[in-house]
C-alpha positions in Angstrom: -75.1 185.6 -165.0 -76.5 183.5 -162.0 -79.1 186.1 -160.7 -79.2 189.3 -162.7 -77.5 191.2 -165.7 -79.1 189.1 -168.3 -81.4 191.6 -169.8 -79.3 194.6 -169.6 -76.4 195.7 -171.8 -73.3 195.7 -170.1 -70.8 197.7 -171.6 -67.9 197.1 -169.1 -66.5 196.7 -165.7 -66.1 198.4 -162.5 -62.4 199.1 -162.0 -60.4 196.9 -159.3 -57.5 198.3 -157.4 -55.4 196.4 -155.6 -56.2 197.2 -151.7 -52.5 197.2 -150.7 -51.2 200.0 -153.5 -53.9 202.2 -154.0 -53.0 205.5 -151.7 -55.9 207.4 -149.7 -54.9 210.3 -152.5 -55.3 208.6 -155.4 -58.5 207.3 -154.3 -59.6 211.0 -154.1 -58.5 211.8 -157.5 -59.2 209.0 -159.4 -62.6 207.7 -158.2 -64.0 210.0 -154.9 -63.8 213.2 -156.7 -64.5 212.2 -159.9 -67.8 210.1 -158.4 -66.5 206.9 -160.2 -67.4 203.1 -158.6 -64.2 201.4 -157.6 -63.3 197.5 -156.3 -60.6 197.4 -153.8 -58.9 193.2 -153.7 -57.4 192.7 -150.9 -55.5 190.0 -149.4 -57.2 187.6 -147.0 -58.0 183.6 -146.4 -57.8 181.5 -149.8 -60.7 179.4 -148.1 -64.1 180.2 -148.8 -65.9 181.3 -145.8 -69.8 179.9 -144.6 -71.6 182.5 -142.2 -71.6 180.6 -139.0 -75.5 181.3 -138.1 -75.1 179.9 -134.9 -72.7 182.4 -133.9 -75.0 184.8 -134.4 -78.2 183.3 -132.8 -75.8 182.7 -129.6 -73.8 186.1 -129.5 -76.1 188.3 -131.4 -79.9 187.7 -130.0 -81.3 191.1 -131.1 -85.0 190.6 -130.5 -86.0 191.8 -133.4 -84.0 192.2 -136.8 -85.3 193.9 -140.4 -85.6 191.4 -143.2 -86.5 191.8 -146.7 -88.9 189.4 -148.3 -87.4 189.5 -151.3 -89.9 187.4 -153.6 -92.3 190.5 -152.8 -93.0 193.5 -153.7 -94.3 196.6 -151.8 -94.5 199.9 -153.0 -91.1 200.7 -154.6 -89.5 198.5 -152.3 -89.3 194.7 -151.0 -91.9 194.0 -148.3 -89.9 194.3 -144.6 -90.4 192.3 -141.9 -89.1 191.8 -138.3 -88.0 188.9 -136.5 -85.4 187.8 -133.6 -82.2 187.0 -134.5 -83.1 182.9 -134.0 -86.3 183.0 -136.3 -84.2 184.5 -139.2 -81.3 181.5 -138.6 -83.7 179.2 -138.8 -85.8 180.3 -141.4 -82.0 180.7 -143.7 -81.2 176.7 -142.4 -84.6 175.7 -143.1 -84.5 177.4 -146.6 -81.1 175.8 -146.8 -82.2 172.3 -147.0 -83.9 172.6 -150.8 -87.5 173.8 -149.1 -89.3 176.1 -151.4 -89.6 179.3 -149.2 -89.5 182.8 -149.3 -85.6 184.1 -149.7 -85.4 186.2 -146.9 -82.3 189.2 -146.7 -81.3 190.6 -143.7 -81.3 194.7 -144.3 -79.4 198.1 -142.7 -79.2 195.8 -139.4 -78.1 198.4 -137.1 -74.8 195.9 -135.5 -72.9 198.9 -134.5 -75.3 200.5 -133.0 -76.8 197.4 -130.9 -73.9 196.0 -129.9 -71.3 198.8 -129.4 -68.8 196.8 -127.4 -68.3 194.1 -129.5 -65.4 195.8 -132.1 -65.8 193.3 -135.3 -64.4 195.8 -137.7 -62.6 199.2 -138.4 -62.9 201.4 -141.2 -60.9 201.2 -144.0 -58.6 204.1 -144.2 -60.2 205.8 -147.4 -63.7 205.9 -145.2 -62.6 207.8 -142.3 -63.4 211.1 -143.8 -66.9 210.2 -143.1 -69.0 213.5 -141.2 -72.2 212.0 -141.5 -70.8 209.8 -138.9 -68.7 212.3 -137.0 -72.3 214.5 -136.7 -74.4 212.0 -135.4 -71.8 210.5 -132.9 -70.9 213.8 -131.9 -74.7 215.2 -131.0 -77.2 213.1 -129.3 -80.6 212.5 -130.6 -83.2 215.2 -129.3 -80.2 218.1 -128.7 -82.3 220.4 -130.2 -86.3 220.3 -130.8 -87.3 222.9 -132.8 -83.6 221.9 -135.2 -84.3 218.2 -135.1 -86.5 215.9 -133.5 -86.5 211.6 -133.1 -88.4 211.9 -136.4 -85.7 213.3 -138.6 -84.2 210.4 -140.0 -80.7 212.2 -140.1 -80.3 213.2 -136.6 -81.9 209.9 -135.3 -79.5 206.7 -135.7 -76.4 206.1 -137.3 -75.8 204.4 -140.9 -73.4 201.4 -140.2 -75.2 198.3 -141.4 -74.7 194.6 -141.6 -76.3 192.3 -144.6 -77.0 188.8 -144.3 -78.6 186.7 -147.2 -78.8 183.4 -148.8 -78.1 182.9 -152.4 -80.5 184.3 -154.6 -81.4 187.5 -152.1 -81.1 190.3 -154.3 -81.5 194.0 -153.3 -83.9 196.2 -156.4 -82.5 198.9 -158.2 -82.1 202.0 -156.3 -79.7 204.9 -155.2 -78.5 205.3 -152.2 -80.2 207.4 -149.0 -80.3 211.0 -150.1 -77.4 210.8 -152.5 -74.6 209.3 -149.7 -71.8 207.5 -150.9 -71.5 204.2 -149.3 -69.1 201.1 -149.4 -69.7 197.8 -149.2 -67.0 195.0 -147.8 -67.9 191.2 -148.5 -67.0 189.3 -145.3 -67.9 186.0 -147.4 -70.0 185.0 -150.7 -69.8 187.1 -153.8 -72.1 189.6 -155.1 -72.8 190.5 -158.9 -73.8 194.0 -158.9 -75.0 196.2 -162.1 -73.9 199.7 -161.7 -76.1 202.9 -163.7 -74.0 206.6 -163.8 -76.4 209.4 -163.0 -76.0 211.0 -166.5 -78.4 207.7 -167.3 -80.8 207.9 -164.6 -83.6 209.9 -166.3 -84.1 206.7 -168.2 -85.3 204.2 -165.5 -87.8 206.6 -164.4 -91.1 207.0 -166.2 -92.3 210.2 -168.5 -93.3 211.8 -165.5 -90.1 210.8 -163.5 -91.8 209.6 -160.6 -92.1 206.3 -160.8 -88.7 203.7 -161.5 -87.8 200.5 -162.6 -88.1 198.1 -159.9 -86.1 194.8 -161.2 -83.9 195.5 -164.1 -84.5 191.7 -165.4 -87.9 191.7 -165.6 -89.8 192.6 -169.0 -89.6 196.2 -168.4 -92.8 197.9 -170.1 -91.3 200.0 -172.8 -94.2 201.9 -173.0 -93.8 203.5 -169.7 -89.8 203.3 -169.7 -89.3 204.3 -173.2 -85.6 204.7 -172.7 -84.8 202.2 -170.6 -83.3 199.7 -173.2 -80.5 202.9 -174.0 -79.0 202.8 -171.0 -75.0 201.1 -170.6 -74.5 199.1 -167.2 -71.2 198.8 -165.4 -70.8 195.0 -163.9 -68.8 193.9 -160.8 -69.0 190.8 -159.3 -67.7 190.9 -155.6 -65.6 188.1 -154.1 -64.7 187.6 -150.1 -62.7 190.4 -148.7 -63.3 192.6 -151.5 -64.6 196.2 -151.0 -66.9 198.7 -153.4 -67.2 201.8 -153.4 -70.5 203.2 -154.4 -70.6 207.1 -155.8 -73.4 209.9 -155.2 -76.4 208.9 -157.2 -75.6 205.7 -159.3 -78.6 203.5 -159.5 -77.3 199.7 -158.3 -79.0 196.6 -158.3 -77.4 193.4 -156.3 -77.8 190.0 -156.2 -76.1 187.3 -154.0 -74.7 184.7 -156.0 -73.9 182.6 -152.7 -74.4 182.9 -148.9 -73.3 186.0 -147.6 -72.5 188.5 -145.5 -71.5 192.1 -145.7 -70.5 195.1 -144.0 -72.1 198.9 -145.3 -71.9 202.1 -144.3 -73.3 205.2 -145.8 -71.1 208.3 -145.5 -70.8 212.0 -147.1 -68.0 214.2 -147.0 -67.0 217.6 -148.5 -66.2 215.8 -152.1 -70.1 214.7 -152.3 -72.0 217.4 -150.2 -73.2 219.6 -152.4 -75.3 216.3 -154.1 -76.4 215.6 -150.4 -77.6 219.1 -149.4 -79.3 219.5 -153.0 -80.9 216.2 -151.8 -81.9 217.4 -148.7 -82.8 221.0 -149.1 -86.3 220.3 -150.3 -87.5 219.8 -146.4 -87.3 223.5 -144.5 -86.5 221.1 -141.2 -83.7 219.0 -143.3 -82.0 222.1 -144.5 -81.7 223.6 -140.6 -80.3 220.3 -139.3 -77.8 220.0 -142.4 -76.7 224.0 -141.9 -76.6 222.9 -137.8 -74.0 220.1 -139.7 -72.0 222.1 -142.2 -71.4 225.6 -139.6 -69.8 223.1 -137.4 -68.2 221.6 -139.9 -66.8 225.1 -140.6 -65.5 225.8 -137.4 -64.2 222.1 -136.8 -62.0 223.0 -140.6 -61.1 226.3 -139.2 -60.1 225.3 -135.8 -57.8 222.0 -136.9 -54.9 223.9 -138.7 -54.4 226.1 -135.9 -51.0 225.3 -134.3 -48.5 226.8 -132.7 -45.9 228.2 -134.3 -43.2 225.1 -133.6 -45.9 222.2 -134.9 -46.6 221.9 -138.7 -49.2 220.4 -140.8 -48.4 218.8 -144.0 -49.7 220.3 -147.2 -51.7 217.0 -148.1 -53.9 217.5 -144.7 -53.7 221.4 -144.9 -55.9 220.8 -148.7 -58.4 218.9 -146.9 -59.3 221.6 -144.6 -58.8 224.1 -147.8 -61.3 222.1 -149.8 -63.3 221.6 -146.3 -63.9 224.8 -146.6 -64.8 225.9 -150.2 -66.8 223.1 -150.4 -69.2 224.2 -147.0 -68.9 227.9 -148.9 -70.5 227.0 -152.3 -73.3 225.0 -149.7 -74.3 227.9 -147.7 -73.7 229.6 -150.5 -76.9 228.2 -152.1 -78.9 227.9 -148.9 -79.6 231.7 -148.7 -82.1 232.1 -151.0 -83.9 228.8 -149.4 -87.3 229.4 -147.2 -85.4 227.9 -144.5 -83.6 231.1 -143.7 -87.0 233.4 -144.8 -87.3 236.1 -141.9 -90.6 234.6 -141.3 -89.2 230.9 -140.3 -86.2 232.6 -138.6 -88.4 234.7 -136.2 -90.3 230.8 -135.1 -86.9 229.9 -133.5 -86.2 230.4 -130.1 -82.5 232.0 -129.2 -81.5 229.4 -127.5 -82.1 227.3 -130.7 -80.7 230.1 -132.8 -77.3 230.0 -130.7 -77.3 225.7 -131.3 -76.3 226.5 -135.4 -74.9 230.5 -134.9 -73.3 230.9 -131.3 -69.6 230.4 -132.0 -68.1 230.8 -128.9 -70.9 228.7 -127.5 -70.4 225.8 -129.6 -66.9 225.8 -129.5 -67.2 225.2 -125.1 -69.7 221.9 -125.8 -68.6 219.1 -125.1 -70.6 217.7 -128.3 -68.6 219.7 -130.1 -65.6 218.7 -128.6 -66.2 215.2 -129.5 -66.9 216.6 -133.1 -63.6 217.9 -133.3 -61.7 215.1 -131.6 -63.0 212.3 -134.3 -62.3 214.7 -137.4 -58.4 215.4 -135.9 -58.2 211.3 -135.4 -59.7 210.7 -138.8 -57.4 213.2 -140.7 -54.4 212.3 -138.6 -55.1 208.3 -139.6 -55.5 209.6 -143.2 -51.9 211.2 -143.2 -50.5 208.2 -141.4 -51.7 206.0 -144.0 -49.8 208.0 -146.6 -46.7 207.9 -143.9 -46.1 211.3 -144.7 -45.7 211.6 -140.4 -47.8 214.3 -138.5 -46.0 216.7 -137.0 -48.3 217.9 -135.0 -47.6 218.1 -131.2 -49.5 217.6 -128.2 -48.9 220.5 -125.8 -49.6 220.0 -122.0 -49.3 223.8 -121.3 -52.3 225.8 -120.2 -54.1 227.4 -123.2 -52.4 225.0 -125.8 -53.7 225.3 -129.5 -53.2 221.7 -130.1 -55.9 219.9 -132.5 -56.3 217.2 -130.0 -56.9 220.2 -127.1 -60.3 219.6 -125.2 -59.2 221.4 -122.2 -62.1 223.7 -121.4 -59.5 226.7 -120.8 -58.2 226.0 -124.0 -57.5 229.1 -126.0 -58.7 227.9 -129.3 -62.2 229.4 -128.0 -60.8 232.9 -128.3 -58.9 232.2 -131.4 -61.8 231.3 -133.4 -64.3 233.5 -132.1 -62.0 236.8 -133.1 -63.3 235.9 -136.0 -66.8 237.0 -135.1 -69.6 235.9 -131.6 -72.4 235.3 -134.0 -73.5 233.7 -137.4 -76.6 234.4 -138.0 -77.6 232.5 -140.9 -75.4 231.3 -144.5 -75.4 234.8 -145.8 -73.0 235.6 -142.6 -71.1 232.0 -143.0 -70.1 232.8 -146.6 -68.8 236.1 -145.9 -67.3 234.5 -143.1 -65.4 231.5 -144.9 -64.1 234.2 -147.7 -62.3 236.3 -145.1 -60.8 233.1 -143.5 -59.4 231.5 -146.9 -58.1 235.3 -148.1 
C-alpha cells in the first residue's frame, strides 16, 4: 500500500465523481446530507507537479511555521514544532538527498490568514456554504469579552490551512476539529487515505473510551482495543488536482505517498450543525459563542428571502434558507435545557453583552453583521449560478430598498425584521420565534 492500509480490512472505496458533472445539489443529497466521503477528479495538467520549495522560501518567509515530527509521538498527537519558512525548505531538500532524518509535515499553516493579498485559490463551489468561515470573517476577535475571548479557539483564527510534506509524512488517525466537515484539494503528490464511518468509531477507542488508536498499522494491543480488528475501512488514494470531501465524525488516517502539497479548510453548515453544537455544547463559554453564531445565522436566513415584490428567488435557494432555518430551530431547540442559559449564568452577563447574541435591531445596524450578511448572499447567489438556474434577484438603488445585497444604513430591512420582535432573550424565545416565521 506504500505507507499505510496494510493491517486493516478494507472493504471498499470512497466514491469518485467527476468534478465537471456532479451539481452543487446532488452533492447535497448524495454525500453532504447523507455524511458520505466523496472524491471529486477534475481536469488539470497531465504533468506531475514538484512543490517548488524555493518559491516558498522567497515569497512566503513566515518566521515561523507549525511542523509535525512525524516519527514522534506526543500525547495523542505528533510532536509540533516551529520553524521559519527557510529552515523547513531546507530541512525537506536535505531530507531529500537519501539522509536519514526526521520526516517533517508542515500542519494547519495558516496561508490565508498570513498572506491575505496573495489570492492562490478560490473555493470550490460546493464549499461556499461554509458559516464557520462567514462567522469569523464577519466578527473580529475580542468583539465581545464576557461571549468570547482570544482563548476561544472558535472565535480566534480562521480554519484555511495549507499542508506540505515529503513522502512518507503521514497524519495519525483522528476526526476532525469538533466534528467540522473539511475538504482537502491535492495541488501535487497523491495521498492514500483510510476512511472509518462513525457507526464504527466506538471501536478504536479503549473500554473506557478515552483513549484511541494512534497509528492504525501498528500492532494494535487487542487487549485494550478489543474491537478494533471488527472494523471495515473505506480507501482513497488521492492524485493531483483531485478533491475529498471529509464528513462529520469519520476517523481518517493519511499518508503521503510522494511530495506534496495540499489545500484544507474546515467548514460547518446547517446540514452538519447539529454534530458541531452537540460537539461543542459541553463548554458553558462554547455554547454562548455558538448561540452568538446560530441567532445571527437566524436573522441572516430570515433577512435574505426578503424581496420586493417584482424580484424572485428560485425555489432551489428559497430550501436553503428553509432548511437554514429548521436546522438553527432543532439547535436552540436543545440548547434550553443547557447551563448556559441557567438564570444564574444569565444574570453574570452584562446588557451590553446580552444585546451582542439578543438585540435584533441592534445587530441588524452593525456593520459586522453587515459583512455577515453580504458573504452568505454572495455564497448562495454563486451556489445558484453554478446550477445556472439565474438569480433574479435585483439590486435596487432606491432609498429603503430590501435588496439582499442592501447595506445602506437606512435600509428598511432593519424594520422588517425587527416587527418580528426587539429582543431574544435566550433559545427558548429563538424557537418560538423561528416557528412563527416558517408558519
Amino acid at each position: 500500500m506504500g505507507g499505510g492500509g496494510g493491517r486493516v480490512k478494507v472493504v471498499g472505496q470512497v466514491e469518485r465523481v467527476d468534478g465537471r458533472s456532479l451539481t452543487y445539489a446532488e452533492f447535497v443529497d448524495r454525500f453532504m446530507a447523507p455524511n458520505r466521503p466523496v472524491e471529486w477528479t477534475l481536469p488539470g495538467p497531465g504533468d506531475r507537479r514538484r512543490p517548488n520549495l524555493g518559491f516558498f522560501a522567497r515569497n512566503f518567509p513566515s518566521p515561523l511555521v507549525p511542523v509535525a515530527d512525524c516519527s514522534s509521538r506526543e500525547f495523542t498527537d505528533q510532536k509540533r514544532l516551529e520553524m521559519s519558512m527557510q529552515e523547513f525548505v531546507d530541512h525537506w531538500a536535505w531530507n531529500s538527498e537519501d539522509h536519514d532524518g526526521s520526516l517533517l509535515y508542515l500542519k494547519d499553516w495558516h496561508f490565508v490568514k498570513e498572506y491575505p493579498d496573495y489570492v492562490a485559490y478560490t473555493t470550490p463551489t460546493f464549499f461556499v456554504d461554509d458559516w464557520l468561515k462567514m462567522y469569523l470573517d464577519s466578527h473580529p476577535i475580542h468583539r465581545d469579552s464576557d461571549i468570547a475571548n482570544h482563548k476561544n479557539e472558535v472565535n480566534c483564527t480562521d480554519y484555511l490551512f495549507v499542508y506540505m510534506g515529503t513522502k512518507g509524512t503521514w497524519t495519525p488517525l483522528h476526526a476532525d476539529v469538533f466534528r467540522s466537515y473539511s475538504w482537502s484539494a491535492n495541488v501535487s503528490g497523491r495521498k492514500l487515505w483510510l476512511f472509518l464511518s462513525p457507526s464504527q468509531n466506538h471501536r478504536i477507542f479503549d473500554r473506557n473510551m478515552r483513549s484511541s488508536v494512534y497509528n492504525i498499522n501498528d500492532d494494535v494491543s487487542e487487549k485494550q482495543f478489543p474491537e478494533f480488528n471488527k472494523n471495515e475501512w473505506l480507501e482513497c488514494i488521492q492524485k493531483q488536482n483531485e478533491i475529498i470531501f471529509v464528513p462529520s465524525g469519520w476517523y481518517h488516517q493519511v499518508h503521503n505517498l510522494e511530495d506534496t502539497i495540499s489545500i484544507n479548510h474546515n467548514w460547518f453548515n446547517a446540514y452538519n450543525l447539529h454534530w458541531v453544537t452537540t460537539k461543542l455544547q459541553k463548554n458553558i463559554l462554547k455554547t454562548f459563542e455558538i448561540y452568538v453564531m446560530i441567532f445571527r445565522g437566524f436573522v441572516n436566513a430570515t433577512l435574505q428571502p426578503i424581496q420586493k415584490e417584482d424580484a424572485a428567488i428560485p425555489a432551489e435557494i428559497a430550501h436553503h434558507f428553509v432548511f437554514n432555518l429548521t436546522s438553527i430551530r432543532n439547535v436552540a431547540s436543545k440548547m434550553i435545557s443547557t447551563d448556559a442559559f441557567s438564570t444564574g449564568n444569565l444574570l453574570h452577563i452584562s446588557e451590553d453583552n446580552r444585546g451582542a447574541f439578543s438585540n435584533i435591531k441592534q445587530i441588524l445596524e452593525e456593520d459586522s453583521f453587515r459583512r455577515l450578511l453580504t458573504s452568505l448572499s454572495k455564497a448562495y447567489k454563486n451556489l445558484d449560478s453554478e446550477q445556472r438556474t439565474c438569480l433574479k434577484t435585483r439590486v435596487s438603488t432606491q432609498e429603503g430598498c430590501l435588496s439582499v445585497s442592501c447595506l445602506k444604513s437606512d435600509c428598511s430591512v432593519v424594520d422588517e425584521i425587527s416587527n418580528f420582535t426587539c429582543e431574544v432573550r435566550g433559545p427558548e424565545d429563538l424557537v418560538r420565534l423561528i416557528d412563527n416565521v416558517l408558519s
